[in-house]
C-alpha positions in Angstrom: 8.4 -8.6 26.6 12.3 -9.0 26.4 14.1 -6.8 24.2 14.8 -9.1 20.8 10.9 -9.5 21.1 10.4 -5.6 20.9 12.8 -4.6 18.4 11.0 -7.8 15.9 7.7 -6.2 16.9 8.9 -2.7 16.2 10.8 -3.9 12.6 7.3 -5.8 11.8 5.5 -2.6 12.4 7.5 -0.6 10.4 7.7 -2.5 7.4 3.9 -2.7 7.6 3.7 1.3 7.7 6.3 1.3 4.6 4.8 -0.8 2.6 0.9 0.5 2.7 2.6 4.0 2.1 4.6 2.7 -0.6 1.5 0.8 -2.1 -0.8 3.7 -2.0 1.2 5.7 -3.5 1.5 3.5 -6.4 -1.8 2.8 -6.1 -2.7 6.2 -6.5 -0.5 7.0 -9.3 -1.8 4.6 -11.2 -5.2 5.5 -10.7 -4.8 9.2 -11.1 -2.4 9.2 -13.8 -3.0 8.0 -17.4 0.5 6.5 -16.2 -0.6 2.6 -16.2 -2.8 3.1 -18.9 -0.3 4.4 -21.0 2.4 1.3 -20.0 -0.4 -1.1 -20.5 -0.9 1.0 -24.2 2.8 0.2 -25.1 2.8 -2.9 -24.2 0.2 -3.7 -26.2 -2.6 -5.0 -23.5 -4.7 -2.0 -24.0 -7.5 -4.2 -24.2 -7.6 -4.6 -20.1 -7.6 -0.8 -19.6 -11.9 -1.1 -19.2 -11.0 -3.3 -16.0 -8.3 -1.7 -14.7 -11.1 0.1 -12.2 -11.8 -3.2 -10.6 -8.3 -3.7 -9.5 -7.1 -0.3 -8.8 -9.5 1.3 -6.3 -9.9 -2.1 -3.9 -6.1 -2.2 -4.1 -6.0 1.5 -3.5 -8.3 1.1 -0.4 -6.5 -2.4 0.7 -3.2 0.2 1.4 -5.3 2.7 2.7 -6.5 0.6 5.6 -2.5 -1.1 5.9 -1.2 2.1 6.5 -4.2 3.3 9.3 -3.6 -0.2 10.6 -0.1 0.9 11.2 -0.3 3.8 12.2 -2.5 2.4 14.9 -0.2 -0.5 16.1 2.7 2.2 16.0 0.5 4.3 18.1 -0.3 1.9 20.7 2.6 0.7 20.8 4.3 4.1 21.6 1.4 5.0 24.4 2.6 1.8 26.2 
């Protein structure tokens, strides 16, 4: 692999790492945290906080498994 090949792969790989921290983190904070419910309260759309659930937790896991994926590809990557 020549070297502007690399340094794509590596920029790829960590923008995939900082976005599934940066999504479960939000995810998490919004499923933690009477946070979204309250925003969702003001904004007067308090009557989709009952399916909130079905969004939240398989977006939560979704940015789990990005980041693990990452971490992987950065892993492999690095052992190479």
């Amino acid at each position: 692999m020549n070297q502007t090949t690399e340094s794509a792969c590596k920029r790829r790989e960590d923008q995939l790492l900082k976005y599934g921290v940066l999504g479960t983190a939000v995810a998490a904070l919004c499923c933690f945290t009477p946070a979204l419910v309250v925003l969702v309260g003001l904004v007067g759309l308090s009557a989709i906080i009952g399916y909130l659930d079905y969004v939240l937790f398989p977006a939560l896991g979704f940015f789990i498994l990005l980041t693990a994926w990452a971490l992987w590809r950065r892993t492999q990557r690095l052992s190479t």
